[in-house]
N, C-alpha and C positions, 0 to 999 in steps of 0.2 A: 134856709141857711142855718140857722139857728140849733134844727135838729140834727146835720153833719157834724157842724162845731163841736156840739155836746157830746157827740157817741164817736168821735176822731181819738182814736188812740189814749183809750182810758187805764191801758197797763202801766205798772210802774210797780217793782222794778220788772225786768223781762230775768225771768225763769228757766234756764235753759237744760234738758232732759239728754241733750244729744252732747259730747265731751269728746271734744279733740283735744288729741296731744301729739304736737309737732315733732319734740326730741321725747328719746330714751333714756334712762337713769345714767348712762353712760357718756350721751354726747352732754347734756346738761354737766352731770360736773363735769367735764371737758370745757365746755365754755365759760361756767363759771372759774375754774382754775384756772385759766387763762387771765377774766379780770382781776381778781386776786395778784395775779401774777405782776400785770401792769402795772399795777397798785403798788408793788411792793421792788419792780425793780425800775419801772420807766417812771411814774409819778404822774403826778398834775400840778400844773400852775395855778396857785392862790394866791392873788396879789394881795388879798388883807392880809392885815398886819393882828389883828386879832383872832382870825382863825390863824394864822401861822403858829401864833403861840399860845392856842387852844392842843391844836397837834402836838404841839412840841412837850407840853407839859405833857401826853399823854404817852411820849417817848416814841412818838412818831419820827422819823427820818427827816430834819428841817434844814433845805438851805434857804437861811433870809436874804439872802444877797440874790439867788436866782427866786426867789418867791417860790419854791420849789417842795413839794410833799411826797417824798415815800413812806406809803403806811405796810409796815410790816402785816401778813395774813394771820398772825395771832390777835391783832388787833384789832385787825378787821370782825373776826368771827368773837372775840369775846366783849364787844361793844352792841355790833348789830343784833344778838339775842336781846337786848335791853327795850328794841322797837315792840310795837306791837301790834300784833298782826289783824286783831278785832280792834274797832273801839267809834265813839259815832261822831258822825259830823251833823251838829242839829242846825235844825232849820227855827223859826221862829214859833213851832208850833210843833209840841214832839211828836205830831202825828204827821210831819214833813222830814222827819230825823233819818237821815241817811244811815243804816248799820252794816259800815263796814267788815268783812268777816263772816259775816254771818249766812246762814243759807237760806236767806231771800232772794239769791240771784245779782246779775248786774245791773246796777244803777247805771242810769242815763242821764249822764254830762253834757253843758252847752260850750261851744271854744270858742278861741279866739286868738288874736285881737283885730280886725279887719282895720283899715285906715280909710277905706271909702264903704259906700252905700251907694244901692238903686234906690233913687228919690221911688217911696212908695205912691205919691202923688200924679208925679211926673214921669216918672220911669227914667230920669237924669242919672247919669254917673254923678256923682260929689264926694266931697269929705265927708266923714262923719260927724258928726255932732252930738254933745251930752244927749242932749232929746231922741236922738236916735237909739243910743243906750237905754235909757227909759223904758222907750216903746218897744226894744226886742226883750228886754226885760219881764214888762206886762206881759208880754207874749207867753213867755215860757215859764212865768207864775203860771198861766192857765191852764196849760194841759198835762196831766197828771203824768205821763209819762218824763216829762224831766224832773229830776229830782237835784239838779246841781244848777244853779247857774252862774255861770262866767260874765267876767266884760268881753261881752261880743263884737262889742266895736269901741273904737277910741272914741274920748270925748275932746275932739281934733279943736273946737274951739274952745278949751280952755287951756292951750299951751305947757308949758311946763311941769305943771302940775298935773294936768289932764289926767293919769291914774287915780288918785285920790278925790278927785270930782268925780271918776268912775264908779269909785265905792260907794259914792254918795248916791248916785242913781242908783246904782241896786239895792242898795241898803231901805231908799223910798219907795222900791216898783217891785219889790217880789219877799216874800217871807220864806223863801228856798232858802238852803245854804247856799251861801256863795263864796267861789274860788276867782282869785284873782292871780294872774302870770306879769303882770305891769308894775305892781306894786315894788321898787326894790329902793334900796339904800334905807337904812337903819333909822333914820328923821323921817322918812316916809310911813316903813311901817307901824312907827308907834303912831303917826297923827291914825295910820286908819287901827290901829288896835285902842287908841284911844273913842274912836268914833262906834266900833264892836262893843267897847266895853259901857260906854251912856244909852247904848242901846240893851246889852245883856242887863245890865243894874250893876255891875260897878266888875271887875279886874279878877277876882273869886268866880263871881256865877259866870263870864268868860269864860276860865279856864276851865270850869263845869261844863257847860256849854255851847261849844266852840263853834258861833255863828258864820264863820267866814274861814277860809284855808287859803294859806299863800301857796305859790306854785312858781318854783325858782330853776329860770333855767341855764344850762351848763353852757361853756362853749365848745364845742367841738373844734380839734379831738382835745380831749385834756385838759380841760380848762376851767375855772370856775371866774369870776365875773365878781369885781370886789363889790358892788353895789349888792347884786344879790346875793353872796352869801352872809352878809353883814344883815340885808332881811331878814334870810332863813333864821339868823341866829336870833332876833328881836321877835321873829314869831313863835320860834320854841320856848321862847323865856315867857312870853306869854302863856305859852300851855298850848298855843293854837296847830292844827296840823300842820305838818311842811313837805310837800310832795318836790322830787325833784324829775327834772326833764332832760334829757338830751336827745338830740336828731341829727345823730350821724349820717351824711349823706353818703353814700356807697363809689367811691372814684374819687372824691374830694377831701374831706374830712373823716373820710374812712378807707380802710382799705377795699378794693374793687370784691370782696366775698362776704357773703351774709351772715356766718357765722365774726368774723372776725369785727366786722360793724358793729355787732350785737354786744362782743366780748369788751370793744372800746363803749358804747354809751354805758352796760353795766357799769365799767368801771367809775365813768365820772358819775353816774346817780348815786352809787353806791358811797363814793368818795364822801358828796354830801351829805348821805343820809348820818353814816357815820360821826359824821362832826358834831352833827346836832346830837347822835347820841351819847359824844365823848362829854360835850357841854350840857345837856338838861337830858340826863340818861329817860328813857320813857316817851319822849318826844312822839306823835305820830307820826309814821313817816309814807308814804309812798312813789312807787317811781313810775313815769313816763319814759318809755324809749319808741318815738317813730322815726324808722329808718326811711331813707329816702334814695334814691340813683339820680348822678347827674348824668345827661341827655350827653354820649358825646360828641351827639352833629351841632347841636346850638350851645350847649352848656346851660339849657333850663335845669330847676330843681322840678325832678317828678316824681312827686309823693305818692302818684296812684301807680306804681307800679306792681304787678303781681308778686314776683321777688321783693321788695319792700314790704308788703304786705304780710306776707307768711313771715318774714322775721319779724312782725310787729306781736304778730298773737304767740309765735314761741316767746318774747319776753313775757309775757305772762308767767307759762311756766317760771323763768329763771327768777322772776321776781318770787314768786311762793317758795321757788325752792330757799331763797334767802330769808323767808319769812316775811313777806315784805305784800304789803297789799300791789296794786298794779293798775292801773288805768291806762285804757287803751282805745284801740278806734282809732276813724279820723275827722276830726276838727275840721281838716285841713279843706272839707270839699274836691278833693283832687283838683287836676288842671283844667275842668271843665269852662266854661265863660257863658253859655246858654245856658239857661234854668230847665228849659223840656225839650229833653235830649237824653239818647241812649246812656251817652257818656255819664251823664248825671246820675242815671239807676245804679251804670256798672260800677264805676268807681266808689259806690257809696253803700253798695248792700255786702258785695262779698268782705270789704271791709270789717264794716263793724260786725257781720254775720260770724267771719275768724276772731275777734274778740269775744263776742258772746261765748262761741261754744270753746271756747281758750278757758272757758271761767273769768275771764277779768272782773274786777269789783266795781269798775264803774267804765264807760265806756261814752266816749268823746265825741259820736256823731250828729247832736241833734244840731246843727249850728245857725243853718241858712246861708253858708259862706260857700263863697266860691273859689275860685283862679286862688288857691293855693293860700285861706286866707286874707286877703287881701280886698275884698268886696262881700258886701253883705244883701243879699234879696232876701225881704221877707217873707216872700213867698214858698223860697226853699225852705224855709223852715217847713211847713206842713208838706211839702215833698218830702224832707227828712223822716217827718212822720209817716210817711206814707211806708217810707224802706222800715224805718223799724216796728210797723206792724207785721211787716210779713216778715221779718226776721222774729219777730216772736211767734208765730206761725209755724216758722220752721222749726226752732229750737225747741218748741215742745213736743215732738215727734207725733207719733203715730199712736193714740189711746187704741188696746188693747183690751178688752173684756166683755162677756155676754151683753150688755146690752150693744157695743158697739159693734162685736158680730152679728147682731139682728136678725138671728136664726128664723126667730117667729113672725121677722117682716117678710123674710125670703117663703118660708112654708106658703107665708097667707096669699103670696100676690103670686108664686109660682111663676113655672116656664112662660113667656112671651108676655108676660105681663109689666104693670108702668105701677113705680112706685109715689109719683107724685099726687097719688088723690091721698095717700096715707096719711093719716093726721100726726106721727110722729116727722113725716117727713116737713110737714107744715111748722113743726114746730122746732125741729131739728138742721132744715135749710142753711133759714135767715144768716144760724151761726156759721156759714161755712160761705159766705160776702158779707163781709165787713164792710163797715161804711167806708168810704172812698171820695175821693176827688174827682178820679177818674172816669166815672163813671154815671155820672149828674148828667137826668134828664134833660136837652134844651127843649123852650118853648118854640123856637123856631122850626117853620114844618121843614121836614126834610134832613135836619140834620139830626144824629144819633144822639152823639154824647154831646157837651159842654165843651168849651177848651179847660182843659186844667188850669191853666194860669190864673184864668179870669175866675174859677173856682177858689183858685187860691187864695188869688185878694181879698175876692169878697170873704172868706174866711178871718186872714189877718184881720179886718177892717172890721168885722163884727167883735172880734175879740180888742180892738182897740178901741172902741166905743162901748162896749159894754162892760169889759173886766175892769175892775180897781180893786188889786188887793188891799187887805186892812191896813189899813194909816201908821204910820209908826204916830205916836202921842204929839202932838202940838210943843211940846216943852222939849222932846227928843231930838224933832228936826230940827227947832234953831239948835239946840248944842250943837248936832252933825254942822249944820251951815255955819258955825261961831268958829268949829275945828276948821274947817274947810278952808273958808276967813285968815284963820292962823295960817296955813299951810302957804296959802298964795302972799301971806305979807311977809313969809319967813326968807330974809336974803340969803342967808345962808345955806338953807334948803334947796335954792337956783341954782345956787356956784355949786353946790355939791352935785344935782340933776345934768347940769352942764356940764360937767367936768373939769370946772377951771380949780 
């Protein structure tokens, strides 16, 4: 077991040689002038009162009375040049340092946030719990292929707070960057920008080295969310990246066509990103848009649709065309509810497979989640792995050159002959079956393979018993657990969380 685990998807980031692109120079700004458009004639509701008059000083179109924002397109376009389209999200060891921008390809992101787990134990449905966090944490500290990790699941027994206990777990279980979507209201993100910064060495080497990125999401259609943009705004002042998200669903919070979906969530990312760049010009910014279609025989949200899907990797484009990095993929696990099952492969490869060859800069599939977010097996996680090896497989196409035409193998072994006694071939094979799950000899006579599943576990279960990333310092933790401490004695931080 020990020699799968090790040689299980040792890429990072995935390189992709093969380059789609969905829209043309034409339909692109067409879509993009359209959110421009909404922006500047239809608006978005911001119920802060401190972004209201963030916009307003910027002579943005304010009604306070309707919480109401129309940003004129001059403003739009001579603000969001200020983002920046390179720049790194480190990890605790710069040879963990995610660089965005740059042509190392796409980084691979963990999502989130699930509310249950399959007991790895038991195989129970339940809640999740902080220790659950932890442990998919460790997880995806181990395999070099994730380069981001998220809170993949709530830490459901610590109530109220339970984001900022979430920070706390990753911040213990993995030296990755980590992205958090949970963290919002402005007391919130300074306790975890305070907990970033005892950990970076003090508020300076943060804004140097920006350990952690908030991920603040919109309301569909039009909407921004006053906790969270009151975040975004407390993590650009810290210097920390600030990605924004919207999931327009296609019939509900969107209109029933994909371009038009696309044109509405540009606009509320776009909305955000802007804010931060009227307020702390330079900010990093990147946007999320997965569209989604509501079902209309039951009215489920279904995220793996094919149509959903191809509008997910065109915002890539739309995002670069604004200069703007992009993460993409899906988190979301589709609406699968079995772990080894067709449904699981399909929903999950041609996915992130149109992210990758989109270009995206980082890409949201490694999760282990299921039924649309909402459950976590750990064992999907190394079935994730499994999709994005051969999605790295694919993407780097077909090498082309004298040794690979092996003119001199074809001469030596001629017509009706067998190339596997050749020693290039012996040595040339191996790489062309990667290690696998799938494919684990059983000891039992008579049967072929292993079941996967039971492969699987046994995998998590080595990596839980044997990984332990590097400690953060003994004097660091209690500060984290002192912050923590604060955040749960803070009354005022309840009544804000609550909404009273």
């Amino acid at each position: 077991m020990i020699e799968l685990v090790e040689r299980i998807a040792s890429i990072q980031p995935i390189k992709s040689k093969l380059k789609l692109a969905i829209h043309d120079d034409d339909e692109l700004k067409k879509i993009n002038e359209m959110a421009f458009s909404i922006l500047e004639e239809v608006g978005v509701h911001c119920p802060s009162q401190k972004a209201l008059r963030i916009f307003a000083d910027a002579k943005a179109n304010v009604d306070f009375d309707k919480k109401l924002v129309k940003i004129p397109s001059y403003l739009m376009v001579e603000h969001l040049k200020n983002a920046p389209r390179r720049y790194t999200l480190a990890g605790r060891r710069p040879e963990l340092d995610v660089k965005i921008g740059s042509d190392d390809g796409t980084y691979c992101a963990c999502g989130g946030e699930a509310s249950y787990v399959i007991d790895f134990r038991t195989g129970v449905k339940r809640r999740a719990v902080k220790e659950d966090l932890a442990n998919i944490a460790r997880v995806a500290d181990y395999f070099p292929i994730v380069s981001v990790v998220w809170q993949i699941v709530s830490a459901g027994d610590m109530g109220i707070t339970a984001p900022i206990h979430g920070m706390e777990a990753l911040f213990n279980n993995t030296e990755k960057h980590v992205q958090t979507e949970s963290v919002i209201g402005e007391r919130s993100a300074k306790y975890t920008i305070e907990m970033a910064s005892v950990i970076a060495g003090g508020r300076d080497k943060l804004r140097e080295r920006p350990i952690f990125t908030g991920m603040i999401c919109t309301i569909a259609p039009l909407a921004h969310d006053e906790s969270g943009i009151e975040a975004a705004l407390a993590f650009a002042e810290a210097g920390l990246p600030v990605g924004f998200m919207s999931m327009p669903t296609m019939g509900l919070t969107a209109p029933p066509y994909q371009a038009s979906a696309i044109a509405v969530g540009l606009a509320e990312v776009l909305s955000g990103c802007v804010l931060t760049q009227i307020a702390y010009p330079g900010t990093p910014n990147y946007v999320v848009i997965p569209t989604a279609v509501i079902n209309p025989r039951t009215g489920d949200y279904f995220y793996a649709s094919s149509f959903s899907q191809i509008a997910n990797a065109a915002v890539v484009q739309l995002a670069h065309y604004n200069g703007l990095p992009a993460l993409a993929g899906s988190s979301c696990g589709g609406n699968a509810y079995k772990l080894n099952s067709w449904q699981v492969g399909l929903e999950n490869i041609y996915v992130n497979l149109l992210a990758v060859m989109a270009g995206a800069d980082m890409c949201s599939g490694l999760s282990g989640l299921m039924e649309v977010v909402t459950v976590l097996d750990m064992r999907r996680f190394v079935f994730d792995i499994e999709i994005f090896q051969a999605i790295d497989i694919i993407v780097r196409g077909v090498e082309v050159n004298d040794n690979t035409l092996a003119l001199d193998m074809i001469r030596e072994v001629g017509p009706r002959g067998m190339f596997l006694g050749q020693k290039r071939t012996a040595k040339e094979l191996p790489k062309l079956w990667p290690p696998s799950i799938l494919f684990e000899k059983p000891e039992v006579l008579g049967e072929k393979y292993r079941n996967a599943e039971e492969v699987a576990h046994e995998a998590i279960d080595w990596v839980l018993k044997n990984h332990h990333p590097a400690p953060l310092d003994e004097r660091v933790k209690q500060e984290l657990r002192k912050i923590v401490t604060a955040a749960d004695n803070d009354e005022s931080l309840k009544r804000k969380l609550k909404g009273e």
